[in-house]
NULO-91287 format. One record per residue (C-alpha): residue number from 1; residue in three letters; y, x, z. Coordinates in nm, 2 decimals. Layout:
+------+------+--------+--------+--------+
! resi ! resn !      y !      x !      z !
+------+------+--------+--------+--------+
!  NUM !  ALA !      Y !      X !      Z !
...
+------+------+--------+--------+--------+
//
This chain:
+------+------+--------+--------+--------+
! resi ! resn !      y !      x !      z !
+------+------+--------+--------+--------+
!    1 !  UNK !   5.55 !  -5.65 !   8.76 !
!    2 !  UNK !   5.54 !  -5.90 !   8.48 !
!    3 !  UNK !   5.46 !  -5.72 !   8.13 !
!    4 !  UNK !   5.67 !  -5.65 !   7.88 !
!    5 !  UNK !   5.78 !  -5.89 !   7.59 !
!    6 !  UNK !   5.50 !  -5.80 !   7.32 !
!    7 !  UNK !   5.64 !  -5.69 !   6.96 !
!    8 !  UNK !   5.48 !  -5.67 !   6.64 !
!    9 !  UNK !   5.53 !  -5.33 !   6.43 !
!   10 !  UNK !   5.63 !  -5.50 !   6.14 !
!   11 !  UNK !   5.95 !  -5.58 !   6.31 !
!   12 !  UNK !   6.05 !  -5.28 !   6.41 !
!   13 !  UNK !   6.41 !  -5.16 !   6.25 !
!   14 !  UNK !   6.27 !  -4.85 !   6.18 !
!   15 !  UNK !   5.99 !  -4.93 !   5.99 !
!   16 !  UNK !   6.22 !  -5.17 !   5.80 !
!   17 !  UNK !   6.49 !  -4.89 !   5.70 !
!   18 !  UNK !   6.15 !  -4.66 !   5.57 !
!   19 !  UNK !   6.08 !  -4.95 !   5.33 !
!   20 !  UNK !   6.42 !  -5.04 !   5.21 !
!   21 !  UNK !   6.48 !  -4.65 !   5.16 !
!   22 !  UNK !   6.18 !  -4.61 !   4.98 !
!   23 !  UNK !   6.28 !  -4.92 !   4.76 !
!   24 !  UNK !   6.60 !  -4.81 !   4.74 !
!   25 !  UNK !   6.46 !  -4.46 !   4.59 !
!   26 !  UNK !   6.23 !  -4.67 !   4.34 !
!   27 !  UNK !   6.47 !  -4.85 !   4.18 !
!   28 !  UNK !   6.73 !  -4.54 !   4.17 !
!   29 !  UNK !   6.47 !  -4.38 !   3.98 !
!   30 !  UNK !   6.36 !  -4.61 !   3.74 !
!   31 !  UNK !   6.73 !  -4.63 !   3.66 !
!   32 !  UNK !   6.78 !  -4.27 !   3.59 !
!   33 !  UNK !   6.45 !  -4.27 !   3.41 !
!   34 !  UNK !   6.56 !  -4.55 !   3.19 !
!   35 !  UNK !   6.93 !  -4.44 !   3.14 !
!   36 !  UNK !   6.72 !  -4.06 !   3.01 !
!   37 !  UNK !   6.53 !  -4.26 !   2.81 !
!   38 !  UNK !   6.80 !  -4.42 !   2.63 !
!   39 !  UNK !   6.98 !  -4.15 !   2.61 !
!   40 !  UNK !   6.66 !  -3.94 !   2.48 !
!   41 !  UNK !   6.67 !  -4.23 !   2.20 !
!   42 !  UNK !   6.99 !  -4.26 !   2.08 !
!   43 !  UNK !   7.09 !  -3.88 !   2.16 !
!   44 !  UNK !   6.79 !  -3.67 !   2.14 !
!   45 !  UNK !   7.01 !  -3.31 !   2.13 !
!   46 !  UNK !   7.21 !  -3.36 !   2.45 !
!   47 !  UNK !   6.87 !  -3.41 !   2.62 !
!   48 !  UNK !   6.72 !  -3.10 !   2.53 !
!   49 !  UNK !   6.83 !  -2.85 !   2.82 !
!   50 !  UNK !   6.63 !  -3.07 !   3.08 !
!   51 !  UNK !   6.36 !  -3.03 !   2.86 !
!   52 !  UNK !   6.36 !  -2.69 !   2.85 !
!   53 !  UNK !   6.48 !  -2.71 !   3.21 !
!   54 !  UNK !   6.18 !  -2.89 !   3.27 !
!   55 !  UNK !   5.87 !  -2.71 !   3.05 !
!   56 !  UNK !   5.99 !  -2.39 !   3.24 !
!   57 !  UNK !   5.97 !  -2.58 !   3.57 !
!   58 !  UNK !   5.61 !  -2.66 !   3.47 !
!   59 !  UNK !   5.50 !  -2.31 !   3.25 !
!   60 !  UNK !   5.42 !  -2.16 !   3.61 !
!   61 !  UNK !   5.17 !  -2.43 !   3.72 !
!   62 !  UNK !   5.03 !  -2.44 !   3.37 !
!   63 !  UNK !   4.93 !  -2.08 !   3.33 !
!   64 !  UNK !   4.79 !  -2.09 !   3.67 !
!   65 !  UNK !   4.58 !  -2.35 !   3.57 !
!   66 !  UNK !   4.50 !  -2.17 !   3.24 !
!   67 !  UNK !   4.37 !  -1.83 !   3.42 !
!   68 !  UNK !   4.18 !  -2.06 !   3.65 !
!   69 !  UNK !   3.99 !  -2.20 !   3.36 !
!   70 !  UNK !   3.95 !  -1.88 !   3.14 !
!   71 !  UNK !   3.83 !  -1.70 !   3.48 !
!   72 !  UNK !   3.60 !  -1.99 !   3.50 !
!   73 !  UNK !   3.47 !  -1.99 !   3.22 !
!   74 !  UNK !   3.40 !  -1.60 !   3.23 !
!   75 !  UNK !   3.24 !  -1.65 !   3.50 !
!   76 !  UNK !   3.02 !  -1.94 !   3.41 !
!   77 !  UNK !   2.93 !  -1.72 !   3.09 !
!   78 !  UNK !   2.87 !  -1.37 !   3.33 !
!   79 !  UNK !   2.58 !  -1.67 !   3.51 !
!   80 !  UNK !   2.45 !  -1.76 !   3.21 !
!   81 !  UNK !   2.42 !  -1.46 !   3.04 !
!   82 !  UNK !   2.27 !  -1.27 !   3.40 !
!   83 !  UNK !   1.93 !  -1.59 !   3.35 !
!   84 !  UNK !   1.92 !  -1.51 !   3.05 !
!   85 !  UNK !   1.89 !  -1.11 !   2.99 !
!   86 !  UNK !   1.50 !  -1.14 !   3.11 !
!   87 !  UNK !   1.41 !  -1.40 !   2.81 !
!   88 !  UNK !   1.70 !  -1.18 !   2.57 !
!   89 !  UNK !   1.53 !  -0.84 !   2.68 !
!   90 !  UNK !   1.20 !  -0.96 !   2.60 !
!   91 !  UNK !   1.33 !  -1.10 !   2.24 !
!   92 !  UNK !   1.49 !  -0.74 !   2.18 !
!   93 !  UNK !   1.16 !  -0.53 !   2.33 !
!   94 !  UNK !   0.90 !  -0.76 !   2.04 !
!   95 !  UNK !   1.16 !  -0.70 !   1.76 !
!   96 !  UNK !   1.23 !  -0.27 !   1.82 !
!   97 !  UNK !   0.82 !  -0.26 !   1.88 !
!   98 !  UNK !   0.83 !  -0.47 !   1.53 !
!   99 !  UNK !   1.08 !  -0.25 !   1.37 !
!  100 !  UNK !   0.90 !   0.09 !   1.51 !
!  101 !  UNK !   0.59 !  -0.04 !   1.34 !
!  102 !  UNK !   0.77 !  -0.13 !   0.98 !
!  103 !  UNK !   0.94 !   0.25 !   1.02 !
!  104 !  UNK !   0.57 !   0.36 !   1.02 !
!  105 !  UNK !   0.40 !   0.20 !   0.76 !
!  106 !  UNK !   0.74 !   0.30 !   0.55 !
!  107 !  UNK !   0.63 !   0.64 !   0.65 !
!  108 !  UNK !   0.26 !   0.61 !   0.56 !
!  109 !  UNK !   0.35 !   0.46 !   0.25 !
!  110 !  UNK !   0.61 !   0.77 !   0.14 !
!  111 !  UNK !   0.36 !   1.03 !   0.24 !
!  112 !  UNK !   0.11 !   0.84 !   0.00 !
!  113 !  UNK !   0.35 !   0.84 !  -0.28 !
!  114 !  UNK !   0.44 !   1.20 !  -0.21 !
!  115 !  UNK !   0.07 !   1.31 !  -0.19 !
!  116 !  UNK !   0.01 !   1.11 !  -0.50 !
!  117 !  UNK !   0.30 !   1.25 !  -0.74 !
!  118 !  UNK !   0.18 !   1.58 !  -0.62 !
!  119 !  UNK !  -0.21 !   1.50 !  -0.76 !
!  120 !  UNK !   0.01 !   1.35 !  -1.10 !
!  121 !  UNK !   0.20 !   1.70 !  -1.07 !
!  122 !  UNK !  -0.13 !   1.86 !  -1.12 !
!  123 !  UNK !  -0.25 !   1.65 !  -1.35 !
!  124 !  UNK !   0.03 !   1.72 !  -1.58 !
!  125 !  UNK !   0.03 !   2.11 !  -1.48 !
!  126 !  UNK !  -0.37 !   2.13 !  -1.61 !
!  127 !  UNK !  -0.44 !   2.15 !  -1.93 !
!  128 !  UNK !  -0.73 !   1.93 !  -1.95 !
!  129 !  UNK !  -0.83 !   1.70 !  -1.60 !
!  130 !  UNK !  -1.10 !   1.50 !  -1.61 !
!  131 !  UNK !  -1.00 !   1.27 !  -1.41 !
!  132 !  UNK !  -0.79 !   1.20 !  -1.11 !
!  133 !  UNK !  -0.95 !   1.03 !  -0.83 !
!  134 !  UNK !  -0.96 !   0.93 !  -0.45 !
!  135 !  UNK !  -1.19 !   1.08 !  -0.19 !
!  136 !  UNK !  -1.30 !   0.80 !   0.02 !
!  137 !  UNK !  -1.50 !   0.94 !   0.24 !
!  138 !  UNK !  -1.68 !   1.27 !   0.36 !
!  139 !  UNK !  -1.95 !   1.37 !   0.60 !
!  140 !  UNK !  -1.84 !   1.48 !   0.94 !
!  141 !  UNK !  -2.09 !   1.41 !   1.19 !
!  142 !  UNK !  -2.42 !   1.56 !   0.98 !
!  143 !  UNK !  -2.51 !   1.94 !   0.90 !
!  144 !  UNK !  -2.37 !   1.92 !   0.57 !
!  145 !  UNK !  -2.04 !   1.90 !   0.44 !
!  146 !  UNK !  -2.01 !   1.68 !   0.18 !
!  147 !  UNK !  -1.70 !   1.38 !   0.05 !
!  148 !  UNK !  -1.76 !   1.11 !  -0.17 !
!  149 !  UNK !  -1.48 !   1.07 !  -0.51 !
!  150 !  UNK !  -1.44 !   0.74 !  -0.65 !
!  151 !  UNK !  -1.47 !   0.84 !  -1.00 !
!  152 !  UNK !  -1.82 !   0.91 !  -1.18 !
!  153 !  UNK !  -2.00 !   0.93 !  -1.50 !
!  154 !  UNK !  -1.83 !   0.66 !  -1.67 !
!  155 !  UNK !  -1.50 !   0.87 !  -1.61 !
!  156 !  UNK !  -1.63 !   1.20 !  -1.74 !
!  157 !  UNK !  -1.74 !   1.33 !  -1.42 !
!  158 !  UNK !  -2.07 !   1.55 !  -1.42 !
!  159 !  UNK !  -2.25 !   1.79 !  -1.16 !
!  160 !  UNK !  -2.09 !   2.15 !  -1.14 !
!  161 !  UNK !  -1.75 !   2.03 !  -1.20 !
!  162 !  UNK !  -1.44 !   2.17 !  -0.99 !
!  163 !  UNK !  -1.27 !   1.95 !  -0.76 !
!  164 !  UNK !  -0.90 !   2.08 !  -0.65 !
!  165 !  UNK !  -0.57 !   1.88 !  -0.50 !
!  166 !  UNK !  -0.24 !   2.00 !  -0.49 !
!  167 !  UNK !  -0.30 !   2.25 !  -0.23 !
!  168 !  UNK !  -0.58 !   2.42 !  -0.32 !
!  169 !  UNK !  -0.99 !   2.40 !  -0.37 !
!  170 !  UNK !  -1.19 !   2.13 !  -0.23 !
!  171 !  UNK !  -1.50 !   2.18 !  -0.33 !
!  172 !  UNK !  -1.70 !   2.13 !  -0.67 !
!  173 !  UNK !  -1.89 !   1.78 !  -0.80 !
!  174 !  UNK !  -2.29 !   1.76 !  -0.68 !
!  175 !  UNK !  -2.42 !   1.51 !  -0.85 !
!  176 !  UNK !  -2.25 !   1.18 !  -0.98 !
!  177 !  UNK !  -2.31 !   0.83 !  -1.07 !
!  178 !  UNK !  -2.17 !   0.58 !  -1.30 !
!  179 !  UNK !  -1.83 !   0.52 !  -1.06 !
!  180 !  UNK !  -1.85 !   0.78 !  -0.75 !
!  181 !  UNK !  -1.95 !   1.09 !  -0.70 !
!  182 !  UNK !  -2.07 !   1.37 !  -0.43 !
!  183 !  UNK !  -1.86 !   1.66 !  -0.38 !
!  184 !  UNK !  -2.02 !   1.97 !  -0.23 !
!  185 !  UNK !  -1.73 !   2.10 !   0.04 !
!  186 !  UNK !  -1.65 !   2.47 !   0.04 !
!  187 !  UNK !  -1.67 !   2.43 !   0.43 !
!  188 !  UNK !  -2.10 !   2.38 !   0.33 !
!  189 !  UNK !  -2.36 !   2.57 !   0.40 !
!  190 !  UNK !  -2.48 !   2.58 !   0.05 !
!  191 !  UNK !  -2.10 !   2.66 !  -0.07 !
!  192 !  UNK !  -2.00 !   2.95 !  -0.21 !
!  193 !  UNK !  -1.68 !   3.07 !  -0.37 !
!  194 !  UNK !  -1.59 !   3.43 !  -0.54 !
!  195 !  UNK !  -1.24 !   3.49 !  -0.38 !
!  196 !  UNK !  -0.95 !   3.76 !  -0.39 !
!  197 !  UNK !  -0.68 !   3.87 !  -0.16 !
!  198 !  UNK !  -0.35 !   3.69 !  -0.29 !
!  199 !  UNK !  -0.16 !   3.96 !  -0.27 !
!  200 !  UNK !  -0.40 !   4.26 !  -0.38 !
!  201 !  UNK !  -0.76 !   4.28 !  -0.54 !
!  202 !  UNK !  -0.92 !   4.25 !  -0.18 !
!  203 !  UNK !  -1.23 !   4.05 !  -0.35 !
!  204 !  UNK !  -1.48 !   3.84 !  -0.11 !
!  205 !  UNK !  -1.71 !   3.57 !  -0.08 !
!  206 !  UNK !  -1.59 !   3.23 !   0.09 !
!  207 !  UNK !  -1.91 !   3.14 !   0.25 !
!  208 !  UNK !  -1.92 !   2.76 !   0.42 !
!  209 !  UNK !  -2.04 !   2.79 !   0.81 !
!  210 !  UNK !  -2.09 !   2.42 !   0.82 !
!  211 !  UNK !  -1.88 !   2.38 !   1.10 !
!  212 !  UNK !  -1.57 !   2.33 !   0.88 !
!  213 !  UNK !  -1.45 !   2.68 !   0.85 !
!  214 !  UNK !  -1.54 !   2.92 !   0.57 !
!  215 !  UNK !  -1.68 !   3.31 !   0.62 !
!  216 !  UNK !  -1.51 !   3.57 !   0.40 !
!  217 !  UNK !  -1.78 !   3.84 !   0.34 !
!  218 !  UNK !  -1.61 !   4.14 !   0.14 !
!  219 !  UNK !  -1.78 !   4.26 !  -0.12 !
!  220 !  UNK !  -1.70 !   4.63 !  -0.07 !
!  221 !  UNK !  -1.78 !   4.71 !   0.27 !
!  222 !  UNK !  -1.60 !   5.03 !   0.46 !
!  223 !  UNK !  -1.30 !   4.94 !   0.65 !
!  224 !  UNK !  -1.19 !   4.62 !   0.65 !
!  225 !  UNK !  -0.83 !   4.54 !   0.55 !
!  226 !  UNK !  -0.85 !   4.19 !   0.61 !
!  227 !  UNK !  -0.53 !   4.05 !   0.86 !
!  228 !  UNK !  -0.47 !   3.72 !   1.02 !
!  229 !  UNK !  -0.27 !   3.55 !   0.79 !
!  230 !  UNK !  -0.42 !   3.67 !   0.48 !
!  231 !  UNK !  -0.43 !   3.40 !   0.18 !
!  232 !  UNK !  -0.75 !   3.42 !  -0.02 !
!  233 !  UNK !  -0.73 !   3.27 !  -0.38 !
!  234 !  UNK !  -1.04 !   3.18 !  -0.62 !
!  235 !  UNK !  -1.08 !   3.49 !  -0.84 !
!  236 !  UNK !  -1.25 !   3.36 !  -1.12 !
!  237 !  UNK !  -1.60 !   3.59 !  -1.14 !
!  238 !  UNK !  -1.88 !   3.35 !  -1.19 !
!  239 !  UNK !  -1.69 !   3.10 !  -1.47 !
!  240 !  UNK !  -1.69 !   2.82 !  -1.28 !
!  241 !  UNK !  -1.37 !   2.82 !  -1.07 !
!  242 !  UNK !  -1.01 !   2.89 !  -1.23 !
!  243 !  UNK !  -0.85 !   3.18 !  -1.10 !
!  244 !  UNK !  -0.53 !   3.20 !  -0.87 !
!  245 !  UNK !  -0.59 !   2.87 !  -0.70 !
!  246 !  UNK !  -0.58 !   2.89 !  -0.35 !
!  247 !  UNK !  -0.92 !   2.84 !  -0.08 !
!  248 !  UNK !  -0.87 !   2.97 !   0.25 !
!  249 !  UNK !  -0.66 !   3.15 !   0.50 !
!  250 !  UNK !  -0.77 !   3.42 !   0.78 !
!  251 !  UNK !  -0.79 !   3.34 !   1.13 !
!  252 !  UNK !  -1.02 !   3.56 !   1.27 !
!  253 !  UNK !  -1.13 !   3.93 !   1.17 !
!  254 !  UNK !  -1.48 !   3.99 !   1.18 !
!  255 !  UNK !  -1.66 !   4.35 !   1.14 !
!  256 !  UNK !  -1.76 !   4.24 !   0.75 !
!  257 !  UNK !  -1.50 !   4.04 !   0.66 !
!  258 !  UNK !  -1.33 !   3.78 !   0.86 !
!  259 !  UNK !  -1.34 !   3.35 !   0.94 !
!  260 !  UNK !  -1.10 !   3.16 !   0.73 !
!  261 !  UNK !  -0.98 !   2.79 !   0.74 !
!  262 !  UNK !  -0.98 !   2.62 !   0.45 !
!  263 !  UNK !  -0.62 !   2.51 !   0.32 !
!  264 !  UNK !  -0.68 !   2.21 !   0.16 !
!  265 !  UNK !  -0.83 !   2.00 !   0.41 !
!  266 !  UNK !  -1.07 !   1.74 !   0.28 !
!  267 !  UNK !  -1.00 !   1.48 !   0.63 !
!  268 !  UNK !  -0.60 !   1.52 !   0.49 !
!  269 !  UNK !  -0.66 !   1.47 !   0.11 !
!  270 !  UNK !  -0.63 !   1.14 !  -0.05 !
!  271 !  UNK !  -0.58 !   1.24 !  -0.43 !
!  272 !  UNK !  -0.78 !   1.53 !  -0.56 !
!  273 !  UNK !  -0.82 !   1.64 !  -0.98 !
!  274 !  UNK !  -1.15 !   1.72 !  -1.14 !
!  275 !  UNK !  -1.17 !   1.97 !  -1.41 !
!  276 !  UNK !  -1.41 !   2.10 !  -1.65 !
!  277 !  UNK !  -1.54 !   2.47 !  -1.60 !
!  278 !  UNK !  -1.27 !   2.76 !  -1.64 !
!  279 !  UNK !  -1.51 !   2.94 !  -1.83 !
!  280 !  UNK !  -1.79 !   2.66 !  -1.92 !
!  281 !  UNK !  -1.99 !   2.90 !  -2.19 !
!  282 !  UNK !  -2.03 !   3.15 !  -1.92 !
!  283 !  UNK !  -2.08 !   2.92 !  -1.64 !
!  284 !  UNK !  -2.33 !   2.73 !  -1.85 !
!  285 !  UNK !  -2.55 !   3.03 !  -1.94 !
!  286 !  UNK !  -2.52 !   3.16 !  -1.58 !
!  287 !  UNK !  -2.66 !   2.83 !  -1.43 !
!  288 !  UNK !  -2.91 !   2.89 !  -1.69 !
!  289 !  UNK !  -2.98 !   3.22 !  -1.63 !
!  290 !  UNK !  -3.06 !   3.08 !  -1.25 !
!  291 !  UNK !  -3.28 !   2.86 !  -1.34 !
!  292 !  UNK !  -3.48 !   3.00 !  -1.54 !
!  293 !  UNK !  -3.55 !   3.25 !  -1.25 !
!  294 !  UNK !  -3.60 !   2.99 !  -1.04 !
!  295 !  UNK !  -3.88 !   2.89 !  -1.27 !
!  296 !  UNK !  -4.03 !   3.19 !  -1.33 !
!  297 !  UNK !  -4.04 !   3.23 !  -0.96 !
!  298 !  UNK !  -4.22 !   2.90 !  -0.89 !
!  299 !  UNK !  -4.48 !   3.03 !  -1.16 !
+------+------+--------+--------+--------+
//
């Protein structure tokens, strides 16, 4: 059987129609889209519906396209932001532990200003300070008990004198040089301090254990009417110490009296006041009177 007559495709009718009908829709179409465009020029209103025709036509596709890229761009930030909240937590931890350390040197520095207008208080409230001074230091680890006052000789400081904060007693100067001085604690061994009940005539000594706490050793022994709690103020026997400023509180009842802690803590005082003598004629010929028997007993 002989085979059939071989045709090319590019002259098949059909194919021929497809391209004269897509022609056919070319040129029908630049037509319209010129005659519109003429029209658009010389009579822009009567164009106007298609517009509208045709931006509502389109308003579906191009809010669809809008969400796409807002969603996208969400989500591109959520990425972003998820590698990055190690490096931004780290940033926020250093500046909160900076912060927390600026809130406590804010702190330290009001409590120093409220501790010092408290000493200026009680500068103003005495009649005649010596001086006003910082301890800057005290004995803790040795037997005695003793803190060292920046302010000496030169400042009107001498051996004997008081030394009281805005609490209460502290102790009383030991010896001084030209710009510091020693300050004999009551908490001493050597210390001792005439005292009354605050709230009655209760009288005692405050004796210094050396341990930081202070014996009270009543003076009238019987029954002891000493409580926990009990405020014990200087009384004023002796000269030396003012009366009605305050020295310890009860914390232990003992059979002749009780222990006591001191109120103003020297390891929690920055400012303290010295003063002269309450009494200095008295005290003066009583520390005379001592050592002259001191004398006569060496003899």
């Amino acid at each position: 059987m002989a085979p059939p007559t071989s045709r090319q495709p590019g002259h098949s009718r059909k194919a021929q129609y497809s391209v004269f009908t897509g022609y056919l829709f070319a040129v029908i179409g630049a037509l319209i889209g010129a005659v519109l465009l003429v029209i658009s020029i010389w009579r822009p209103d009567s164009v106007q519906p298609v517009r509208e025709v045709a931006v509502d036509t389109v308003a579906p596709a191009g809010q669809a396209g809008a969400a796409v890229r807002v969603n996208g761009g969400n989500l591109l930030d959520a990425i972003v932001g998820y590698f990055r909240a190690g490096s931004r937590n780290a940033e926020l931890e250093e500046q909160l532990d900076i912060a927390r350390v600026r809130l406590e040197e804010a702190k330290a520095v009001k409590a120093e200003n409220g501790r010092l207008k408290a000493a200026l208080g009680l500068h103003e409230e005495l009649e005649d300070p010596v001086a006003t001074a910082r301890l800057i230091g005290a004995t803790s680890s040795s037997a005695r008990r003793l803190a060292y006052l920046s302010a000496g000789a030169d400042d009107g400081v001498r051996a004997g004198m008081p030394v009281r904060s805005a609490l209460g007693l502290v102790g009383r100067v030991l010896d001084s040089g030209s710009s510091s001085s020693r300050v004999l604690l009551l908490s001493d061994n050597e210390s001792m301090v005439p005292v009354r009940r605050a709230k009655d005539d209760v009288v005692a000594f405050a004796e210094g254990r050396g341990d930081g706490t202070i014996r009270l050793r009543l003076v009238n022994l019987g029954i002891n009417p000493i409580e926990i709690g009990d405020v014990f103020v200087t009384s004023g026997a002796g000269g030396l110490f003012r009366p009605g400023v305050a020295v310890a509180i009860a914390s232990e009842k003992t059979s002749d009296g009780a222990l006591a802690r001191v109120i103003s803590d020297p390891a929690a005082t920055d400012f303290v006041i010295v003063e002269t003598a309450w009494q200095r004629e008295a005290f003066e010929n009583l520390a005379g009177g001592a050592a002259e028997a001191s004398a006569e007993e060496g003899q």
